[in-house]
N, C-alpha and C positions, 0 to 999 in steps of 0.2 A: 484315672478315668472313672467318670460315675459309673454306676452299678445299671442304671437306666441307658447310657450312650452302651455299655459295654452288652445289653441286653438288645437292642437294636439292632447290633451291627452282628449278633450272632443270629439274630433270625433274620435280616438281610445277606448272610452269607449260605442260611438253612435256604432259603426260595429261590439262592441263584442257582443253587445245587437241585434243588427242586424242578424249577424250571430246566436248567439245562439234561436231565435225565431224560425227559416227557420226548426227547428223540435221538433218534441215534446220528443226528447230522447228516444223512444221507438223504437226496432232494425226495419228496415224494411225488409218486408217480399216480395217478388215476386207476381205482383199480374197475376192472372188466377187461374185456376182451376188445383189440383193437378192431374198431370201426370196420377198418378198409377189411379184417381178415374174416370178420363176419360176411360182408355184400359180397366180397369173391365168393365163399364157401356160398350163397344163396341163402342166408340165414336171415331172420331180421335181428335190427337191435335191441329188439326189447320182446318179453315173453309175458302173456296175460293168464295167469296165476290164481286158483280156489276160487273159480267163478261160483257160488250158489245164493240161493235162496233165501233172504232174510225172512227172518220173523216180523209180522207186525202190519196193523191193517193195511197199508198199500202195498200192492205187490210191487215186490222192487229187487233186485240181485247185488250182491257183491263180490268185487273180484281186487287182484293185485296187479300192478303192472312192473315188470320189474325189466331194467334197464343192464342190458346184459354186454355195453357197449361201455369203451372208455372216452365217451361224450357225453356232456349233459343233452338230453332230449326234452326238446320246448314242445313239443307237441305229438297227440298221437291219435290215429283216425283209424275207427275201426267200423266192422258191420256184425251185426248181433242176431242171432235166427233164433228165436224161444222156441223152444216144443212143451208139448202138454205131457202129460204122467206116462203113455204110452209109444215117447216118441216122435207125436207127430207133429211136424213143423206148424204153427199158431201165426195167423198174419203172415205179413210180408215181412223183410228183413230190414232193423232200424241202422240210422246209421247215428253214431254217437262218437265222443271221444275225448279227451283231456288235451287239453293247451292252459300254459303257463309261464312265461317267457319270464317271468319274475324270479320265482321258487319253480326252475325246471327239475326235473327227473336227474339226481348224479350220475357220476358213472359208478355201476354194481349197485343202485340204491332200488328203492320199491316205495311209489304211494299205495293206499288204497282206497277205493273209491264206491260209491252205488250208482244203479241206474233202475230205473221204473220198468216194470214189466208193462208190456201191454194190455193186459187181460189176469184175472186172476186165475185162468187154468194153467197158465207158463210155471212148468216145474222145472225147467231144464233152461242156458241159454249158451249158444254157440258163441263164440267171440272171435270174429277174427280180423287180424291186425291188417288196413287198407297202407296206411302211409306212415312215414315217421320223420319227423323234423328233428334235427340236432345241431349242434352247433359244432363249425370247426374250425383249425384256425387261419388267418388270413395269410394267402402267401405274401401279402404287402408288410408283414409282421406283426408283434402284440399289438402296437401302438395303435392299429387299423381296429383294434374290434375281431371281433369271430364274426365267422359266417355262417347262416343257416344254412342247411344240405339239407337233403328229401331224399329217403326212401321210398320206394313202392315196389309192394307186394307182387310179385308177376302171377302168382297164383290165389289171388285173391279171390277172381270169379270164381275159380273152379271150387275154391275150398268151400264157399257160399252156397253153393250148387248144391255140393253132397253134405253139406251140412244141412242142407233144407230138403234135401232125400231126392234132388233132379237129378238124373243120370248125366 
């Protein structure tokens, strides 16, 4: 055998071993926490994460959103209260949010994202989470597709409320 086929077939024998190492055979699972065991407990599936204050001439905030669910999440609708250096709630409350049915949100993963302040006195912004879109799967089987499910907040007003300082 040449020196060349015998040099081939040892680094094609190096990459099978290579490759077959990279798992341990065992299916992999999604990691987060199931869906269903979050909405019973009253939790949402996703958590909004180091909201602050960028640098830089428009006032604008940054925050994380991270998917605390073992569904991907195509979409997420929130309501945003800025207050000014002292607390005090600035305007009325935006309403804003991320949809992305392409590149959604994984399960356990986090984007992160900005959003425009309304004013440049906004030192502060509340965030809180209105709905959440996810995918799940069809009881018709893979073959059908997932289906999107919706969550909502049941305490979404109230949180708004005392986050903009209304009793």
């Amino acid at each position: 055998m040449s020196r060349a086929l015998a040099f081939v077939r040892t680094v094609g024998v190096a990459l099978g071993l290579a490759v077959a190492a990279c798992g341990d055979g065992a299916p992999r699972t999604p990691s987060g926490t199931p869906i269903a065991d979050l909405v019973a407990a009253g939790k949402a599936p996703v958590v909004v994460l180091g909201v602050h204050r960028s640098m830089g001439p428009v006032p604008a905030f940054r925050c994380r959103v991270r998917n605390l669910s073992d569904r991907k999440v195509t979409a997420v609708s929130w309501t945003t209260v800025f207050r000014t250096a002292d607390g005090k709630p600035l305007g009325t409350p935006v309403e804003g949010g991320y949809a992305d049915s392409i590149s959604p949100i994984g399960p356990g993963d986090e984007i992160e994202g900005a959003f425009p302040a309304p004013d440049d006195a906004a030192s502060e912004a509340v965030v809180v989470v209105r709905r959440v879109l996810y995918d799940a799967p069809n009881p018709m089987g893979e073959a059908f597709g997932s289906l999107t499910m919706k969550w909502d907040n049941p305490g979404h007003d109230a949180d708004v409320a005392a986050a903009a300082g209304k009793p």
